[in-house]
C-alpha positions as CSV (number, residue, x, y, z in Angstrom):
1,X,-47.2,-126.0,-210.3
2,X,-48.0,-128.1,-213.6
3,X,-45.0,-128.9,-215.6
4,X,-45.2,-128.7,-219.8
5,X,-42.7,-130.0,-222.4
6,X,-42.6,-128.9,-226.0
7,X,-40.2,-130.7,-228.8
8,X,-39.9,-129.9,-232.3
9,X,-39.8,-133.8,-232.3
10,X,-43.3,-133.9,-230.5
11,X,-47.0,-134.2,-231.0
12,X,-49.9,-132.1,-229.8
13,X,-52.4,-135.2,-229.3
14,X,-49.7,-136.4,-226.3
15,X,-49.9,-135.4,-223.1
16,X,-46.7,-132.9,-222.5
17,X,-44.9,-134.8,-220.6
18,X,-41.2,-135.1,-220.4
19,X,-41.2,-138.6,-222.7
20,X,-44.6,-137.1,-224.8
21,X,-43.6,-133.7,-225.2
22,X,-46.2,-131.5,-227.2
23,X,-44.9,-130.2,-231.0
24,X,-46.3,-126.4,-230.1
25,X,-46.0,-123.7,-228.2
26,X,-50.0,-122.5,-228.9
27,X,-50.6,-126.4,-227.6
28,X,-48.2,-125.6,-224.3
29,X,-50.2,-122.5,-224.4
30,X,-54.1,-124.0,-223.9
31,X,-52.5,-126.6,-221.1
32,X,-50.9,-123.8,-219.2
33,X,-54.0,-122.1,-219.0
34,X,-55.2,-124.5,-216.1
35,X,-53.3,-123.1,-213.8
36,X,-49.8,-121.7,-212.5
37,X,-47.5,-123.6,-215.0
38,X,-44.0,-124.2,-216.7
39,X,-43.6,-125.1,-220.3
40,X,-40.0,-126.3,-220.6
41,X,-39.1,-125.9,-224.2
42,X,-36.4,-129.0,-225.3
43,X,-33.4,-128.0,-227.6
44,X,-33.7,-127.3,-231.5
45,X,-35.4,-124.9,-233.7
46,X,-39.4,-124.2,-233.1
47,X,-40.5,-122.6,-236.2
48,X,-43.8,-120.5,-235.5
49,X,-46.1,-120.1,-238.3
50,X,-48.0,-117.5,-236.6
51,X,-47.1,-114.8,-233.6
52,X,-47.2,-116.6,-230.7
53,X,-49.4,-114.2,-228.5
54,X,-50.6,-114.8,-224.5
55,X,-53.2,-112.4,-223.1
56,X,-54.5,-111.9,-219.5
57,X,-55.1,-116.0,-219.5
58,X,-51.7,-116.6,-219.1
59,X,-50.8,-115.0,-216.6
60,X,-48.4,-116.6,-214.0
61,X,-47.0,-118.8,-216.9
62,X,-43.1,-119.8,-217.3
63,X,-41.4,-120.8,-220.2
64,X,-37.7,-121.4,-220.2
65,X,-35.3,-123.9,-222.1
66,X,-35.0,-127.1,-220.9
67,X,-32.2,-127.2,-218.6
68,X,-28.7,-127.1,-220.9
69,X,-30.7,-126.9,-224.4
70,X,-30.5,-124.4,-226.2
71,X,-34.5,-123.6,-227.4
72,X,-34.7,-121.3,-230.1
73,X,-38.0,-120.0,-231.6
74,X,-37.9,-119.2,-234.9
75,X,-40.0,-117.1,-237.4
76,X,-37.5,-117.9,-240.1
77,X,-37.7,-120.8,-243.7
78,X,-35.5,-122.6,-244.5
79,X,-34.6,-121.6,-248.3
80,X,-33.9,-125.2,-250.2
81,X,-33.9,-126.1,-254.3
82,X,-31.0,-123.8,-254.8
83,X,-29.5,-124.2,-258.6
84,X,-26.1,-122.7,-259.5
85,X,-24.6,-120.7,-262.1
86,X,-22.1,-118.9,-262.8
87,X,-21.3,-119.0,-259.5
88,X,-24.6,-117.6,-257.9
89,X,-27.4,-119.6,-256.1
90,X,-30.7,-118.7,-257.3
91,X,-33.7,-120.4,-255.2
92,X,-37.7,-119.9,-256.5
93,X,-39.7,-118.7,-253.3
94,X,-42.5,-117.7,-254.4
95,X,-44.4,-114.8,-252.5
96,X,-41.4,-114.4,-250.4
97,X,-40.8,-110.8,-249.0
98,X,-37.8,-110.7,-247.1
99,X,-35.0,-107.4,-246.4
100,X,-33.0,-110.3,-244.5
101,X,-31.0,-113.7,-245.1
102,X,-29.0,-115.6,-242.4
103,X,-26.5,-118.2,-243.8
104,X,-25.2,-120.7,-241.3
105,X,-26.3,-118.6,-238.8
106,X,-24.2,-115.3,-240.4
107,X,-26.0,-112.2,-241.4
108,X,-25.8,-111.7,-245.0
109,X,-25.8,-108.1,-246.6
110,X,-28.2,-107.3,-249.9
111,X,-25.7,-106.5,-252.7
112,X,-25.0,-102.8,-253.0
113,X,-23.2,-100.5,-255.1
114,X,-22.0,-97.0,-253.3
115,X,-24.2,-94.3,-254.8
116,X,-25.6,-93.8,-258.1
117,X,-23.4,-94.2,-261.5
118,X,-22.9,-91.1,-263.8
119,X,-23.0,-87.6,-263.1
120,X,-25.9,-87.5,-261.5
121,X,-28.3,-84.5,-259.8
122,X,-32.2,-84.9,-258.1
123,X,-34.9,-83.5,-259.9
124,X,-38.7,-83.5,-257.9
125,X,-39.4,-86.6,-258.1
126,X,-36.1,-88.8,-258.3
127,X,-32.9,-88.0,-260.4
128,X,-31.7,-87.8,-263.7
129,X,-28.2,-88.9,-264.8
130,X,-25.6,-89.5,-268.0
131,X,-25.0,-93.2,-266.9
132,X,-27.5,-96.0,-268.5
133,X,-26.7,-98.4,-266.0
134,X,-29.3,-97.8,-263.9
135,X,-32.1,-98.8,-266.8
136,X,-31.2,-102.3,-265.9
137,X,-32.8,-102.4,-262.5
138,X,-35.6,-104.1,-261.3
139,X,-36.4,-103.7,-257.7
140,X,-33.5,-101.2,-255.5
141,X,-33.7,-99.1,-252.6
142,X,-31.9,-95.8,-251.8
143,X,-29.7,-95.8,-249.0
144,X,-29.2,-92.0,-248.0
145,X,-27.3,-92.3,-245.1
146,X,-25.9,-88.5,-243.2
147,X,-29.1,-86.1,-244.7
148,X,-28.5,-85.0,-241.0
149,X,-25.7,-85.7,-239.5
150,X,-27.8,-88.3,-237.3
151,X,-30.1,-89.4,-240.0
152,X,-30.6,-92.2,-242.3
153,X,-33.0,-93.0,-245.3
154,X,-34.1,-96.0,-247.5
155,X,-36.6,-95.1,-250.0
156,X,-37.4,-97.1,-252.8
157,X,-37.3,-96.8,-256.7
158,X,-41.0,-96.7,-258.5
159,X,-39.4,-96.5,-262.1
160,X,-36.3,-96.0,-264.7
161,X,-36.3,-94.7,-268.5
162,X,-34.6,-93.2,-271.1
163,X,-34.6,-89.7,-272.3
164,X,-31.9,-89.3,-274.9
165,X,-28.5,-89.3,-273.6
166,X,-29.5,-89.2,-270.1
167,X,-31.5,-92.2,-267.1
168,X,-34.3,-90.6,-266.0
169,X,-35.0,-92.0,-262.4
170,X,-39.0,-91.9,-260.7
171,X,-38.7,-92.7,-256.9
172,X,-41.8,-94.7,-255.1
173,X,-44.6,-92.0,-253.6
174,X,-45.2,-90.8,-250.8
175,X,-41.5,-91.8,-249.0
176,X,-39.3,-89.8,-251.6
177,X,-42.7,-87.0,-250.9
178,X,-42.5,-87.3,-247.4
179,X,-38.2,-87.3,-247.4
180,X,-38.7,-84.2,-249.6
181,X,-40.6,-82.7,-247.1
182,X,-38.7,-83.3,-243.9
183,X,-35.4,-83.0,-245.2
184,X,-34.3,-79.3,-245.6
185,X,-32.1,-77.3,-243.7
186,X,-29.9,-74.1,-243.9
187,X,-25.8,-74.4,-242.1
188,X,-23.0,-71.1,-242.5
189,X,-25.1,-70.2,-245.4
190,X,-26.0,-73.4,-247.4
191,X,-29.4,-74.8,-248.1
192,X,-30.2,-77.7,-248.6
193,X,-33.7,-79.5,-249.7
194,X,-35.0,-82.9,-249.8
195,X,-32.7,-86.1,-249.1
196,X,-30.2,-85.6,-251.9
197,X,-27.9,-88.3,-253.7
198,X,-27.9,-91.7,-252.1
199,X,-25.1,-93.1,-250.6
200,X,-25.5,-96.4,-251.9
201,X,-27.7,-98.6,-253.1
202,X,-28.9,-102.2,-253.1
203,X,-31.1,-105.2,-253.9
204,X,-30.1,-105.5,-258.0
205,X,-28.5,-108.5,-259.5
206,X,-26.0,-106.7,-261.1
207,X,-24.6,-105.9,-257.6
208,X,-23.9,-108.9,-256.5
209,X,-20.1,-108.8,-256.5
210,X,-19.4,-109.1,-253.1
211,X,-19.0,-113.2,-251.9
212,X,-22.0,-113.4,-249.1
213,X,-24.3,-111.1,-250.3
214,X,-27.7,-111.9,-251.5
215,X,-30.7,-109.9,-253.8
216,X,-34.5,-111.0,-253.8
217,X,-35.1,-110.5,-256.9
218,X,-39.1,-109.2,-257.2
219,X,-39.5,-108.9,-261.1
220,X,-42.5,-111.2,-261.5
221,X,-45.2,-110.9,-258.7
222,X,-45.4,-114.1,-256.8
223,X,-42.5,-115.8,-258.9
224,X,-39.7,-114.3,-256.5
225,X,-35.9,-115.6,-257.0
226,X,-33.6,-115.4,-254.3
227,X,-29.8,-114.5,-255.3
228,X,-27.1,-115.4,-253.4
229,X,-23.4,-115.3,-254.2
230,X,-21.8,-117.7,-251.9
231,X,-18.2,-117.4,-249.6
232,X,-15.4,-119.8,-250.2
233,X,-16.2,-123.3,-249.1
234,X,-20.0,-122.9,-249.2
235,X,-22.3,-125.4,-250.4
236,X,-25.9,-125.3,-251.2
237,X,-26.3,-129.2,-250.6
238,X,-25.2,-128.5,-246.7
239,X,-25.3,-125.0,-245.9
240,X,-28.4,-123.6,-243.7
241,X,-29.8,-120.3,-245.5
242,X,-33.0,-119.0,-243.5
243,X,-35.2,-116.3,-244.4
244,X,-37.4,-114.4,-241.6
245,X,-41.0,-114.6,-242.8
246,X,-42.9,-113.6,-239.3
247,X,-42.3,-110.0,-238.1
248,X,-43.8,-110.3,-234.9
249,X,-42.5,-113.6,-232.5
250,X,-43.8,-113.3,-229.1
251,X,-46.9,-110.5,-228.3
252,X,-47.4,-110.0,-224.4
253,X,-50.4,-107.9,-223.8
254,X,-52.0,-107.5,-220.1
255,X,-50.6,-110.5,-218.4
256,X,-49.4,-110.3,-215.5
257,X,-45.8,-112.4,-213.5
258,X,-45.1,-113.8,-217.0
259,X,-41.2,-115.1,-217.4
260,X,-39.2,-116.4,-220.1
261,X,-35.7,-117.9,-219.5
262,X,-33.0,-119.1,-221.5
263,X,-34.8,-119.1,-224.9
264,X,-33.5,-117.8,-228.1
265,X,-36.0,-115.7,-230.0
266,X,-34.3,-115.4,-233.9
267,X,-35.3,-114.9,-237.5
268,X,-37.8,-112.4,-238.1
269,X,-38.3,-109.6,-240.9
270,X,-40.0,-106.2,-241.0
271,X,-40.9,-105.2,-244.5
272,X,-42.4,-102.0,-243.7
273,X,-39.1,-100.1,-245.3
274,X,-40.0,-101.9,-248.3
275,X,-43.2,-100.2,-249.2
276,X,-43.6,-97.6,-251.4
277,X,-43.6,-95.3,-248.4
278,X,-40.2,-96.4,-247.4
279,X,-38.2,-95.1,-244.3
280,X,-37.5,-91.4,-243.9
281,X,-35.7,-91.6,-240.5
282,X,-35.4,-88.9,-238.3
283,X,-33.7,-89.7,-235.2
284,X,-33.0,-93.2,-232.9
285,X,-35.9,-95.3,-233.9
286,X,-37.9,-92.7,-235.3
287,X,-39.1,-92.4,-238.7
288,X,-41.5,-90.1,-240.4
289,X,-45.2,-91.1,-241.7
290,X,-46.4,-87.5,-242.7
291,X,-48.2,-85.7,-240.6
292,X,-46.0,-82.2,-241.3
293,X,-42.7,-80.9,-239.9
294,X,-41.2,-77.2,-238.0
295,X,-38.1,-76.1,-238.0
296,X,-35.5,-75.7,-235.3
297,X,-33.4,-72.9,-235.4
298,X,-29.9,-73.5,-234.3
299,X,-27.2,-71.0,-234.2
300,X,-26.7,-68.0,-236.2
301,X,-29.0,-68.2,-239.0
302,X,-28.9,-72.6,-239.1
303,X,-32.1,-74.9,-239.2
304,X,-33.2,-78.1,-239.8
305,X,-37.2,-79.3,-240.3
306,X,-38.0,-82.2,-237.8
307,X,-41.5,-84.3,-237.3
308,X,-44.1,-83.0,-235.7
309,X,-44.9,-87.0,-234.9
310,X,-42.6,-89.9,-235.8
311,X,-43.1,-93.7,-235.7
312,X,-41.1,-96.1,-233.8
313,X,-39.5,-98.9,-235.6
314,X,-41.9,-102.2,-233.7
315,X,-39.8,-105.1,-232.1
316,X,-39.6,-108.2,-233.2
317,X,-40.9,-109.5,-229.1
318,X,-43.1,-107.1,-227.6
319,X,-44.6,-106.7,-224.4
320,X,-47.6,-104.0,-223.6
321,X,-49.5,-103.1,-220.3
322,X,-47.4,-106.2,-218.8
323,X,-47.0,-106.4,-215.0
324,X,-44.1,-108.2,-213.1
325,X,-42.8,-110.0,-216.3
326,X,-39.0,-111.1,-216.3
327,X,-37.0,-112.0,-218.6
328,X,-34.0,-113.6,-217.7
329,X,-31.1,-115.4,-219.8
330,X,-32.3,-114.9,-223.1
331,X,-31.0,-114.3,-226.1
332,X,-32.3,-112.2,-229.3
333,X,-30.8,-112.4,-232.4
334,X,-30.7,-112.2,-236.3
335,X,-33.6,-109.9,-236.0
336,X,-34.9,-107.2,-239.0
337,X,-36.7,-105.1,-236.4
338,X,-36.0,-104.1,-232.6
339,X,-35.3,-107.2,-230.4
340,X,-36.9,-106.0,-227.5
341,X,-40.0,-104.1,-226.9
342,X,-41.8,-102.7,-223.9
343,X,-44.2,-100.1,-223.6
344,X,-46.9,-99.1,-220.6
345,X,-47.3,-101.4,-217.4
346,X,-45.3,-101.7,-215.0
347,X,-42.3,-104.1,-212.6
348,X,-40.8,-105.2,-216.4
349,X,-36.9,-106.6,-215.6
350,X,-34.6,-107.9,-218.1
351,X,-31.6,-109.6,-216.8
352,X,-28.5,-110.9,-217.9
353,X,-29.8,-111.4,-221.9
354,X,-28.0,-110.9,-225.0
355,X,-29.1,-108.9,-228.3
356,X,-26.6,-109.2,-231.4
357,X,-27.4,-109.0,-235.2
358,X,-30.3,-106.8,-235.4
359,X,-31.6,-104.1,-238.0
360,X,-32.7,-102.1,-235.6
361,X,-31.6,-101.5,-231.7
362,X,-31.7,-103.7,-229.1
363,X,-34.5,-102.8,-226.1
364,X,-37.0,-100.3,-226.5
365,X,-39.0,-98.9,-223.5
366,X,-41.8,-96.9,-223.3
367,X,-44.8,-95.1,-221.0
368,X,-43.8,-98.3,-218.4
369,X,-43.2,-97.7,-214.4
370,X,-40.6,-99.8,-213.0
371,X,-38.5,-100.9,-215.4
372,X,-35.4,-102.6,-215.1
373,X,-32.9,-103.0,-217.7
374,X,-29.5,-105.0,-216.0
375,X,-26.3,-107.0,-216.7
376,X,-27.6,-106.9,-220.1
377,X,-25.2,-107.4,-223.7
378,X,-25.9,-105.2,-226.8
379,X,-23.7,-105.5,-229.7
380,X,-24.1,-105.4,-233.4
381,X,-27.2,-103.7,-233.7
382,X,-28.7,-101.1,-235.8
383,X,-27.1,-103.4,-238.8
384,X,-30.0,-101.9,-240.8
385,X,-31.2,-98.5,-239.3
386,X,-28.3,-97.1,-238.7
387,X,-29.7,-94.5,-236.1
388,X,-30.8,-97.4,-233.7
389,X,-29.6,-97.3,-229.8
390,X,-28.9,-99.9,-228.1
391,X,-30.8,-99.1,-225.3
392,X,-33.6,-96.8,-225.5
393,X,-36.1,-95.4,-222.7
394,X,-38.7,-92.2,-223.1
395,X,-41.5,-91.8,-220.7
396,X,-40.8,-94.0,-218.4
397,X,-40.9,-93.1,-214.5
398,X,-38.8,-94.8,-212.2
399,X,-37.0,-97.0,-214.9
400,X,-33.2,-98.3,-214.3
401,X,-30.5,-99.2,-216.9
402,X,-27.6,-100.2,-214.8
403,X,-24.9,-103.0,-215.2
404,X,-25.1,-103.5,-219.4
405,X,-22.8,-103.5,-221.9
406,X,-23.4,-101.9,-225.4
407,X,-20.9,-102.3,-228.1
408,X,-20.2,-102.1,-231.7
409,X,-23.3,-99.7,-232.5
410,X,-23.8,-97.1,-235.1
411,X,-25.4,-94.1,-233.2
412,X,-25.8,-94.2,-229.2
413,X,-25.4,-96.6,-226.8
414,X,-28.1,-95.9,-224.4
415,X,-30.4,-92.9,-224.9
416,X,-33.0,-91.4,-222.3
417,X,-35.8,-89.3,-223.6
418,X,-38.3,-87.3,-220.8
419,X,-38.9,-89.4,-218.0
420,X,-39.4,-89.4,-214.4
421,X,-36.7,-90.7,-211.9
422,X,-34.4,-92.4,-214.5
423,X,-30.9,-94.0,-213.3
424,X,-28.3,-94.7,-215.7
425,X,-25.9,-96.4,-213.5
426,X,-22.8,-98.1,-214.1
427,X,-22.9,-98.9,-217.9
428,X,-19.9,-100.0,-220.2
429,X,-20.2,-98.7,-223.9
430,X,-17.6,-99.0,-225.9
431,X,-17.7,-98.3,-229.9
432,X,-20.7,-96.2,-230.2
433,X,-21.5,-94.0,-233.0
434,X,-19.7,-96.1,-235.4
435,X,-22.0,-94.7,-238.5
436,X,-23.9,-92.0,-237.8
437,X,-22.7,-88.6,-235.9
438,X,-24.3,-85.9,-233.2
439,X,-24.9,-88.7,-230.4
440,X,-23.0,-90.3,-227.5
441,X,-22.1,-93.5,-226.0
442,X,-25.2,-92.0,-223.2
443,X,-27.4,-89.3,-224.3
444,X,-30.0,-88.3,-222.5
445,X,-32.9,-85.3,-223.8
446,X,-35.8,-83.5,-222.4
447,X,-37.3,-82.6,-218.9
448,X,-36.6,-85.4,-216.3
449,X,-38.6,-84.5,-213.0
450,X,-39.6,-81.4,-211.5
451,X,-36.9,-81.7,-208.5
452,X,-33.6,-83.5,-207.8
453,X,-35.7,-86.1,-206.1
454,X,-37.2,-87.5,-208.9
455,X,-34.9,-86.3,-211.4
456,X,-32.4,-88.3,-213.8
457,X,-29.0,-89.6,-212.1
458,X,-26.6,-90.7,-214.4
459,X,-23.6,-92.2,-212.7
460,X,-20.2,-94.4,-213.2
461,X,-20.4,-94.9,-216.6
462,X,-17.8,-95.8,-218.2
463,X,-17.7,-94.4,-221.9
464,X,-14.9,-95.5,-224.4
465,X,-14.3,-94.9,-227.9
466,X,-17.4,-92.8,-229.6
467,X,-15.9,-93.2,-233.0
468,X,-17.6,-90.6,-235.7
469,X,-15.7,-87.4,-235.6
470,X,-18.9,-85.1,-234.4
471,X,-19.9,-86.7,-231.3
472,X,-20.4,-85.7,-227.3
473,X,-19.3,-88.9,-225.5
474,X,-22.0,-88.2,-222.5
475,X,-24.3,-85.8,-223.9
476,X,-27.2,-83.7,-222.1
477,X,-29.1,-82.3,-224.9
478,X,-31.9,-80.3,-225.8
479,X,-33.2,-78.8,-222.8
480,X,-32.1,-81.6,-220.3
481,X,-33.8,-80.4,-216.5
482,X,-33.1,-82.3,-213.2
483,X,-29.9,-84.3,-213.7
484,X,-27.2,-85.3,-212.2
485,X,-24.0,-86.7,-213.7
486,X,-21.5,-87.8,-211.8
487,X,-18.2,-90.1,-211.1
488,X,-18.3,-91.2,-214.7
489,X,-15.6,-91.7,-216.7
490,X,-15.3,-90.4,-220.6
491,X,-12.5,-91.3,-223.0
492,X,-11.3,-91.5,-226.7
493,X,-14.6,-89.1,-227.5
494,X,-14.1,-86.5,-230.0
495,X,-15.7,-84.3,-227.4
496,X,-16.2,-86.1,-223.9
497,X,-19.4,-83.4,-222.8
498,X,-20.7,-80.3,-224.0
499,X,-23.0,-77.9,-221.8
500,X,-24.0,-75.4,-224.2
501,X,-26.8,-76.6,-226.3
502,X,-30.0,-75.6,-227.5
503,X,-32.8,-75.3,-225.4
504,X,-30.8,-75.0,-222.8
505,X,-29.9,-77.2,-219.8
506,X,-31.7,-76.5,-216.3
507,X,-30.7,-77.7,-213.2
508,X,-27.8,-80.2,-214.7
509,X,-25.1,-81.3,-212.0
510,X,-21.7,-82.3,-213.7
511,X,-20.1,-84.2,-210.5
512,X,-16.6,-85.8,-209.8
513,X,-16.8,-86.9,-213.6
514,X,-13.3,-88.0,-215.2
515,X,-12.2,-87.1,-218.5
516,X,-9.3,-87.5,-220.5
517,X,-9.9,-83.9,-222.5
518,X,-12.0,-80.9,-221.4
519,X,-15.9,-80.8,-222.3
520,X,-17.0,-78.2,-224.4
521,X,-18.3,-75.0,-222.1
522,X,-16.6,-76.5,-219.3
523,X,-14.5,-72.9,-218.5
524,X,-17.7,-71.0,-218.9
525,X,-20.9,-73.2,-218.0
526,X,-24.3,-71.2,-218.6
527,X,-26.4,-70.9,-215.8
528,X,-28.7,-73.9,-215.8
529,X,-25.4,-76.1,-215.3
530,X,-23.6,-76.6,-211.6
531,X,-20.0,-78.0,-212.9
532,X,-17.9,-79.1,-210.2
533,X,-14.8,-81.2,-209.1
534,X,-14.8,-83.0,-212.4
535,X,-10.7,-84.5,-213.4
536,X,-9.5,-84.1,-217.0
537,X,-6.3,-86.5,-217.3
538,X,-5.1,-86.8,-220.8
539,X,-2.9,-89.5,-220.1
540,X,-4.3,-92.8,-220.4
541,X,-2.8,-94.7,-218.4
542,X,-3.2,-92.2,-215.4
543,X,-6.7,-92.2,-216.0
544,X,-7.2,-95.6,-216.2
545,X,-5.2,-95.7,-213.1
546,X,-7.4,-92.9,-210.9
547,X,-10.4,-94.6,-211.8
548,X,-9.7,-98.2,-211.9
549,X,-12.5,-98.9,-209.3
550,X,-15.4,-96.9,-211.3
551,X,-14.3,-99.0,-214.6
552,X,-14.2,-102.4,-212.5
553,X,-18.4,-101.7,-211.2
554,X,-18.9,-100.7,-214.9
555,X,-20.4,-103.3,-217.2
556,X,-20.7,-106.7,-217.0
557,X,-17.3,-107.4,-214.7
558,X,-18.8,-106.6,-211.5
């Protein structure tokens, strides 16, 4: 097997060697293609300028850190030139677009103010209000987080201006069209239409009040200022600020026994959410690009408009039609997108890799066979889109998610749409649904098999703390057929199941579960729903105590 070397110290007229590393990866890339190869990436920071992409070609190709350096491929610039005043950095960078800004490695938030100033009410096309504060602003976005209970919006502002007494405000077409649109529904008698008053919003000099926050400031096309109001102790002659620029890192497409080990893959953007389309989520990782909506009718007399079609939010590495690739030991991080994409093909496995500081959620799997998602750590995700898993798989057949740990999200943990033989086996979450409501630390949807043979098994789980207070710790939902759950264990939910929902459930096993409260339904379960031998123990420390060897196989401690 050929060995490569790549340094950011390097040149791409030496050889490759260990003393004459090359400077690229696309240079690593062409010399692998002689044969079954490793490219040994050396410590520090390799900045792509480009997507680094490998096709059928590369197939049978490694690339892992060099052994005890940490390699870290980067799609991010560094932001330099800063100039102070009055306490606030401002940097000239040009063209830059960026939703994202990472200082000494530290996710900084955009400046925001919670909601809009004034009396204030929508009109068709944005909102009116008594406050003249908002004809100051140049560039914001609308952060309408709880439209649904499980939903989230960002939609941008087109215009502001006087009339009278009152701000007149014109929101960017077609994403406050679109929001209008899918955003209506009727609950114990109330309607309501289009996405409503924003929660907060962000990106304005004005609101930079908060030490660590940051505005791109977009007022003169091409001229763009970057904002930043430093923490305590910060210095702009030695502190690292990075902005992503690339949105795509690493493309996989048709290769085949591909691995990557050890490397860090950080610093990327997705500005998509910044057009004047914006992002009118739905659910997870979807979001709506037109196309029309129905309506779901829940309860006596509710509703609520969905998609016909949404749009997943991409991933920042992405892998499609792959066979036997593994990826082992790596870690992806300060990310604007998904970390981890993986859609068709077949034999994927991810192993023992962490995913921290994204926007969106942490691995992503669809339409593949043989998928393995193990010993894997997901925390601090979904900084961004709020309803991002941590761990989502939808028609996938044969695919396992066993052995992870997902912590510190905003909406679910680990969520299986319909599949084909899914096992959900042994997971830790703990602080799910942190944000958004109507999820669980597992939540699993849809028609899993046609038998119990092929069906979805979803076993010794160990759920703790689903924070929001409208939640279903482990939730089968919306017409779930062919599962079994059993000898999990469910605690500090608001709910810990429920088995009445809408469609119904068909063939659903609950089995030797523990819980520390009761699941909705469990006295009366409908008929699609076998419920048997499951424990309710309210007291903690009997619980913990009954199913101390589940918890010790859960997660990562095994």
């Amino acid at each position: 097997m050929f060995q490569f070397h790549v340094a950011p110290s390097g040149d791409d007229s030496w050889p490759g060697s260990l003393e004459r590393p090359f400077a690229t990866l696309e240079r690593a890339r062409s010399a692998a293609r002689s044969g079954d190869a490793v490219v040994r990436l050396r410590g520090g920071t390799h900045v792509l300028t480009q997507p680094f992409e490998l096709t059928g070609e590369d197939s049978g190709t490694v690339y892992e850190a060099f052994e005890g350096e940490q390699a870290v491929v980067s799609g991010g610039r560094r932001i330099t030139g800063w100039r102070e005043r009055d306490g606030v950095w401002a940097a000239e960078v040009g063209d830059l677009e960026t939703r994202q800004l990472y200082v000494d490695g530290r996710r900084a938030a955009r400046a925001a103010i919670p909601g809009l100033p004034g009396e204030a009410s929508a009109t068709p096309t944005g909102y009116v209000t008594d406050s003249a504060e908002p004809r100051g602003w140049r560039d914001v976005e609308f952060v309408h987080r709880g439209v649904y209970p499980w939903t989230e919006a960002r939609l941008g502002m087109a215009g502001v201006a006087a009339d009278g007494d009152m701000t007149v405000i014109t929101m960017a077409q077609p994403g406050f069209g679109r929001a209008v649109e899918l955003y209506n529904s009727t609950w114990e008698g109330n309607t309501s239409q289009g996405p409503g008053l924003p929660t907060s919003i962000e990106n304005d000099p004005s609101f930079l009040r908060e030490p660590g926050t940051f505005v791109l400031d977009r007022s003169r096309p091409g001229e763009h200022v970057l904002l930043y109001l430093p923490l305590p102790g910060e210095d702009p002659g030695r502190t690292v600020v990075v902005a992503p620029v690339l949105e795509t890192l690493l493309r996989v497409s048709g290769a085949r026994d591909v691995s990557f080990r050890g490397l860090e893959f950080a610093d990327a953007g997705w500005l998509r959410p910044s057009r004047p389309e914006g992002f009118p989520h739905y659910h997870g990782s979807g979001y709506y690009e037109g196309g029309g909506v129905e309506t779901a009718y829940i309860g006596e007399g509710g509703s609520v408009t969905y998609p016909t079609a949404s749009v997943t939010i991409p991933a920042s590495v992405r892998f499609e039609d792959t066979v036997g690739v593994r990826i082992e030991g790596c870690r992806f991080t300060r990310l604007g997108a998904s970390g981890l994409s993986i859609s068709g093909g077949e034999g994927f496995s991810v192993r023992g890799c962490d995913f921290d500081t994204l926007s969106a959620g942490g691995i992503v799997v669809s339409d593949s066979r043989g998928t393995t998602i193990e010993r894997n750590r997901v925390r601090q995700v979904g900084l961004e889109y709020s309803g991002s898993p941590g761990i989502a798989v939808s028609g996938t057949r044969d695919c396992v998610v066993a052995n992870n740990e997902i912590t510190q999200v905003p909406h679910c943990g680990i969520v299986a749409g319909p599949g084909e033989g899914t096992r959900i086996l042994r997971n830790l979450t703990v602080d799910t649904m942190q944000v958004l409501a109507d999820g669980g630390g597992v939540y699993l949807s849809g028609v899993q098999g046609d038998s119990a043979s092929n069906g979805a098994v979803v076993r010794g789980n160990v759920i703790k703390d689903t924070r929001t207070p409208y939640n279903f710790g482990l939730y089968t939902d919306y017409g779930a057929s062919w599962v079994i759950v059993e000898e999990n264990v469910v605690m500090r939910a608001d709910n810990t199941a429920v088995l009445h929902v809408g469609p119904p459930l068909e063939n659903v096993v609950y089995r030797g579960n523990f819980w520390d409260a009761d699941p909705l339904g469990h006295d009366d379960p409908p008929s699609g729903v076998t419920y048997e031998g499951n424990v309710t123990i309210k007291d903690e420390h009997q619980l913990n105590a009954a199913t101390a060897g589940i918890q010790s196989r859960a997660g990562l401690s095994s």
